[in-house]
C-alpha positions in Angstrom: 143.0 74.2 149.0 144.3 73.2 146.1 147.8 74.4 145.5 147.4 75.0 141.4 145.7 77.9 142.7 148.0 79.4 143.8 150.6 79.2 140.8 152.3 82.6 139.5 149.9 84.6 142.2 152.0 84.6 145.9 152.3 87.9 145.5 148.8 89.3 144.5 147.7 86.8 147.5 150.0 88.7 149.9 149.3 92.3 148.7 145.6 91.6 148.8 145.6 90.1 152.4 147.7 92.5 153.6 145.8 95.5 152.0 142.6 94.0 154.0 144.5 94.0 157.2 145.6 97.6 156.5 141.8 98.5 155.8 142.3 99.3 152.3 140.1 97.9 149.1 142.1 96.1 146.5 141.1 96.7 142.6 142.2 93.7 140.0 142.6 94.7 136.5 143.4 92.4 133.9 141.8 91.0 130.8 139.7 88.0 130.6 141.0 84.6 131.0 143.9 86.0 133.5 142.8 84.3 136.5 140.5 86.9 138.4 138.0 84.9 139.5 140.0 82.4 140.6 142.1 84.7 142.7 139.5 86.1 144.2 138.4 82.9 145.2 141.6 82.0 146.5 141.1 85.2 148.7 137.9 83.9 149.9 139.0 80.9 151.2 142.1 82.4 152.9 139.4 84.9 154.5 136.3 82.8 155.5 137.1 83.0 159.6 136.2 87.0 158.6 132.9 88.8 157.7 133.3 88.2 154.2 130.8 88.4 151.5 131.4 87.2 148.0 128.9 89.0 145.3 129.3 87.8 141.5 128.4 91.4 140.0 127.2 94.9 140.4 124.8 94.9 137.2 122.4 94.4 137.3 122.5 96.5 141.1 118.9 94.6 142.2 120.6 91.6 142.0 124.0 92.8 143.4 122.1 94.1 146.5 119.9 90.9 147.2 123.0 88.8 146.5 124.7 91.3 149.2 121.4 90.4 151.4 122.3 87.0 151.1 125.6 86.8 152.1 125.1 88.9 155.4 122.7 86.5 156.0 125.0 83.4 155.7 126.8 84.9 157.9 124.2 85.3 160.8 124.4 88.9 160.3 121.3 90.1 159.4 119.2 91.7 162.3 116.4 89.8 163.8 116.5 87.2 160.9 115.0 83.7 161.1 116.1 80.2 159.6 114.1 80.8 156.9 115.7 83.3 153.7 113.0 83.0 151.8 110.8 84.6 154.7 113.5 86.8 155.6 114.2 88.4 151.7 110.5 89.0 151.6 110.2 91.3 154.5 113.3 92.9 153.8 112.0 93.8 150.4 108.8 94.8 151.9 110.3 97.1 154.4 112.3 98.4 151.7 110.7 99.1 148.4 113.1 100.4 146.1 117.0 99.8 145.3 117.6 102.9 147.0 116.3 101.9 150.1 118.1 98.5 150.0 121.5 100.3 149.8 121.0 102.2 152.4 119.7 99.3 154.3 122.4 97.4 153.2 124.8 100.4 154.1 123.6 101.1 158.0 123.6 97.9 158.6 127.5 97.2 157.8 128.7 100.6 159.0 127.6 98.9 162.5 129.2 95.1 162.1 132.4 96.6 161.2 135.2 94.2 159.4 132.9 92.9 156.7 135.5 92.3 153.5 133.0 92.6 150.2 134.0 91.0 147.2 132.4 91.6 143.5 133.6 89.1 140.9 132.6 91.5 138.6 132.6 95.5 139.2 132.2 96.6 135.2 128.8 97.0 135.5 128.8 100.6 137.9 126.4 102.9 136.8 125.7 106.8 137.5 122.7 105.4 139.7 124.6 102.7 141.5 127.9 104.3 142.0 127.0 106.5 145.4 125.9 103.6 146.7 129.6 101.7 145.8 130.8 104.8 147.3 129.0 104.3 150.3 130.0 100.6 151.1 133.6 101.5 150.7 133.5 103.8 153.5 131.6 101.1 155.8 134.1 98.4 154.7 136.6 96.7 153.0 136.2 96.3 149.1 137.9 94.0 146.9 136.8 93.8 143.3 137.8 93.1 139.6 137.6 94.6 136.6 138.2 94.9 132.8 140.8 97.6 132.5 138.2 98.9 129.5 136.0 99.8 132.4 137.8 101.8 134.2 137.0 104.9 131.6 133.1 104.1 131.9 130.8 106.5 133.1 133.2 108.8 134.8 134.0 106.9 137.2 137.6 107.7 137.4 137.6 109.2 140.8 135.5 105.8 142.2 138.4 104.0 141.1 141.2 106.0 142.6 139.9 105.2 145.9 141.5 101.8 145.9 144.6 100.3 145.7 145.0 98.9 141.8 146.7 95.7 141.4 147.3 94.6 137.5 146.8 91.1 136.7 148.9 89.7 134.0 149.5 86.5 132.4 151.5 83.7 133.6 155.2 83.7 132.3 156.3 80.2 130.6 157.8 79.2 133.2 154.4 79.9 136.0 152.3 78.0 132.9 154.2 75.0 132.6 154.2 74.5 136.5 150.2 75.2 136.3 150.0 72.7 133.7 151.7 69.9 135.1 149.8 70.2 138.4 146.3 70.2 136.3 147.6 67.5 134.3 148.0 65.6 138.2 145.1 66.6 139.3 142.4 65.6 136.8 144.8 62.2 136.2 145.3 63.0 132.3 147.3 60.5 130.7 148.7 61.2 126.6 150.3 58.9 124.8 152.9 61.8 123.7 153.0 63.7 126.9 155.6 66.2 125.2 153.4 66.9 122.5 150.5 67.0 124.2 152.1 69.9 126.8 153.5 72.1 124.1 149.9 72.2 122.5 148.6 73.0 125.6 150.9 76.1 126.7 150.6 77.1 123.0 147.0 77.4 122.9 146.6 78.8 126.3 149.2 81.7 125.6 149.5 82.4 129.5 145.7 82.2 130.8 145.0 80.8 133.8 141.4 80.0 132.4 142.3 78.7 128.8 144.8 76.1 130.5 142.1 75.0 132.8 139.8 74.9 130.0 141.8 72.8 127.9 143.3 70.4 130.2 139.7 69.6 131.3 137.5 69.7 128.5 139.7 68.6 126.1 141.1 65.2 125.7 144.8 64.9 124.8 144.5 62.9 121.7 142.4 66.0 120.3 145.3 68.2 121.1 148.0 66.2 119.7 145.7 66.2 117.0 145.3 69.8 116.4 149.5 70.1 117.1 149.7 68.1 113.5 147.4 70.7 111.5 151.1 71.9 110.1 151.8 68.3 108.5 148.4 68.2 107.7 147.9 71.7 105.6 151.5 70.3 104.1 149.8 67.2 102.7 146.5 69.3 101.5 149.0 71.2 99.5 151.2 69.1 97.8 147.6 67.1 96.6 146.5 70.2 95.4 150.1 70.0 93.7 149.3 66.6 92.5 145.9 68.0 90.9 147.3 70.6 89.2 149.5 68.7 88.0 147.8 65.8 86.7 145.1 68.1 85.3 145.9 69.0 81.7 147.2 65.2 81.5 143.8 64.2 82.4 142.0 66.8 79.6 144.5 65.7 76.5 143.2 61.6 77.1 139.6 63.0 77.9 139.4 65.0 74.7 141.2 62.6 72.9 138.5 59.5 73.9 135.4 62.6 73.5 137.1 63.1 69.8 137.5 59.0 69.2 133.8 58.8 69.6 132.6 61.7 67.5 135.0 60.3 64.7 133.3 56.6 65.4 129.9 58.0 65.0 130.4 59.6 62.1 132.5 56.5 60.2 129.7 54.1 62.1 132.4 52.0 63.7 130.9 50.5 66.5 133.5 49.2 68.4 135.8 52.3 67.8 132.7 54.4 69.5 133.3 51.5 72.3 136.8 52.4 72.7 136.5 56.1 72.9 133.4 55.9 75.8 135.7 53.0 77.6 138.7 55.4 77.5 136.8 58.5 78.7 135.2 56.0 81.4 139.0 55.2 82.7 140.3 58.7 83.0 137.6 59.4 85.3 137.7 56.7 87.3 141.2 56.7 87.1 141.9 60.2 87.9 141.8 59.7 91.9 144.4 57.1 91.4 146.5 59.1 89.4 147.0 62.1 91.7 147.9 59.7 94.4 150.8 58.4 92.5 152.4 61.4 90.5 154.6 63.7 92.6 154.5 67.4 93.3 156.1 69.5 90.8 158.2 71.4 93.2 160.0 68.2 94.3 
């Protein structure tokens, strides 16, 4: 197991394993990116001599259950069943027609294992028709799930919740990010030309989430991020050019008007080469106008 998993979370880890030895089901709050997932599959791995059976989401419940199906079947758990799921989900779903039926099914059959540990990635989803049958399965086993604290005042469900033991997830501290980052940073070999630079970005962007640090470290290259950490110097520059325009501007419309006059005045006296002049002069501001801006300074300096 890797041991960047286990960064800033000892003591959810402990709680949670000790809470399953006591019997009792473990809620995780905490908003997204704060690690959830990954510390409930942290728990998963610490657990897998056990009954346990790890279930993505409870919405929609159809899914939920046959993904429930699935991993009592893994497990060799599943009454009479044959080396064959496919086979095996068919006559389960013929013998029970309806959700209903499934999660009672479902129900029975772990009130008489014992010791199965469930696990739902994702228990937001609980509706009025699914809840009694949550209800249920916590009084057959051991539940741990997670949740958006948002969804805890869904549906009514506040008396669901109470029945197990919240734990709230928060975001790393400074110090739990930078160790997370520099065992990433070992682990997927990354290698920046300004290392310091390149670890401020990251902890900067990332803001304490498990997820975003991951995220970063391995989709992004660090030359992109070092890039990004100059956006200051850059937006400086951007500004004192639009300085330099502003600047240059009414210098640029005196010699344009002036060479647009110089050729009305030619026309009209019929000097040719005068006329010359003026279109040759408005030609040179123009072109020369780039130039310009890159040469005269700011007027705040």
């Amino acid at each position: 197991m890797q041991l960047d998993q286990f960064v800033g979370r000892e003591a959810e880890v402990r709680t949670i394993i000790s809470n399953v030895e006591a019997g009792h089901s473990t809620l995780i709050m905490g908003e997204e990116g704060v690690g959830k997932t990954a510390l409930l599959e942290i728990i998963h791995l610490i657990l897998e001599e056990k009954a346990v059976v790890f279930t993505e989401r409870v919405a929609p419940f159809g899914s939920f259950l046959k993904d429930l199906f699935i991993g009592l079947w893994d497990k060799n758990l599943v009454p009479e069943q044959s080396e064959d799921l496919i086979s095996d989900l068919k006559a389960w779903s013929k013998l029970c027609s309806n959700n209903d039926a499934k999660a009672r099914y479902l129900t029975e059959l772990m009130a008489e294992l014992k010791g199965i540990v469930l696990i739902i990635d994702d228990a937001g989803g609980l509706t009025l028709t699914s809840r009694p049958h949550l209800e249920a399965f916590l009084d057959t086993c051991t539940v741990i799930a997670a949740v958006h604290p948002t969804a805890l005042k869904k549906n009514g469900s506040k008396r669901f919740w109470k029945r197990f033991d919240e734990l709230r997830l928060e975001r790393l501290s400074k110090a739990e990010a930078k160790e997370l980052l520099e065992l990433k940073i070992e682990r997927y070999g990354i290698r920046a030309d300004e290392p310091e630079i390149y670890q401020r970005k990251v902890l900067e962007l990332a803001q304490g989430s498990p997820f975003e640090l991951e995220r970063l470290v391995k989709y992004h290259s660090s030359e992109s991020l070092v890039r990004t950490s100059e956006l200051g110097g850059y937006s400086q520059s951007f500004v004192e050019r639009d300085e330099k325009g502003i600047a240059l501007a009414p210098l640029l419309l005196v010699f344009s008007a002036a060479g647009i006059a110089l050729r009305y005045i030619a026309r009209a006296q019929g000097d040719l080469d005068l006329y010359v002049i003026g279109g040759i002069s408005i030609a040179f501001f123009i072109v020369a106008g780039p130039l310009l801006r890159k040469t005269l300074k700011p007027r705040s300096q």
